[in-house]
C-alpha positions in Angstrom: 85.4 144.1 -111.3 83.3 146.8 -109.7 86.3 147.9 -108.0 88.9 148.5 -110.8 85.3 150.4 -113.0 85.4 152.2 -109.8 88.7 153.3 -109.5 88.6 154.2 -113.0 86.2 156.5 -112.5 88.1 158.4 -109.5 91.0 158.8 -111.5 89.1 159.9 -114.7 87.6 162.4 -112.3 90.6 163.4 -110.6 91.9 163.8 -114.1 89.4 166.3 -115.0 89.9 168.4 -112.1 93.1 168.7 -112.6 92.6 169.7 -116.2 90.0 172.1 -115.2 92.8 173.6 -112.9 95.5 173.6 -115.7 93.3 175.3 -117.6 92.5 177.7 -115.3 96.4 178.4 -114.5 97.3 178.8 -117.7 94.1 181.5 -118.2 95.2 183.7 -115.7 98.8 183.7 -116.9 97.6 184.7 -120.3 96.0 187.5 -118.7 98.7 188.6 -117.0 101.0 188.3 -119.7 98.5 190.8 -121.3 98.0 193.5 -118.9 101.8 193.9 -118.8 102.2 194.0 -122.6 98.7 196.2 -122.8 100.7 199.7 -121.9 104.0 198.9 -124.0 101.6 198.4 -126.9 99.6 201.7 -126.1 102.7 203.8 -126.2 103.6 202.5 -129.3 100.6 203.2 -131.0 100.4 206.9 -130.0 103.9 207.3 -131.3 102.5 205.7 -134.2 99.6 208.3 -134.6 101.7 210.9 -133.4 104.3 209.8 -135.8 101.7 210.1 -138.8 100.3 213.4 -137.9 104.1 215.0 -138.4 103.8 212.9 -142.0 100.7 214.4 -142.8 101.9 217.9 -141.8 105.3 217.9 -143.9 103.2 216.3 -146.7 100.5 219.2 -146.4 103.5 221.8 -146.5 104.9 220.4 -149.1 101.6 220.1 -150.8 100.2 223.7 -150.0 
């Protein structure tokens, strides 16, 4: 009996590292997947703001 409670308990704790391990995979691909999507989404948002200045200047023309 002591030795099946025993082997439980390795594989509950070999279970857990490999969770830990998962979990720290899948971390670091999340934050890759980021810092490559980081500068597309930059760019986009200065053309955004860029974008809405020209607006605001042909509205102001308009306007004036």
């Amino acid at each position: 009996m002591q030795l099946i409670e025993q082997l439980a308990s390795e594989r509950f704790r070999s279970n857990l590292e490999l969770a830990e391990q998962l979990r720290h995979s899948r971390r670091q691909r999340t934050l890759r997947r980021a810092a490559r999507i980081e500068p597309k989404a930059q760019r986009r948002m200065i053309q955004a703001w860029r974008l809405a200045a020209e607006l605001r200047t042909r509205i102001d023309s308009f306007t004036s």
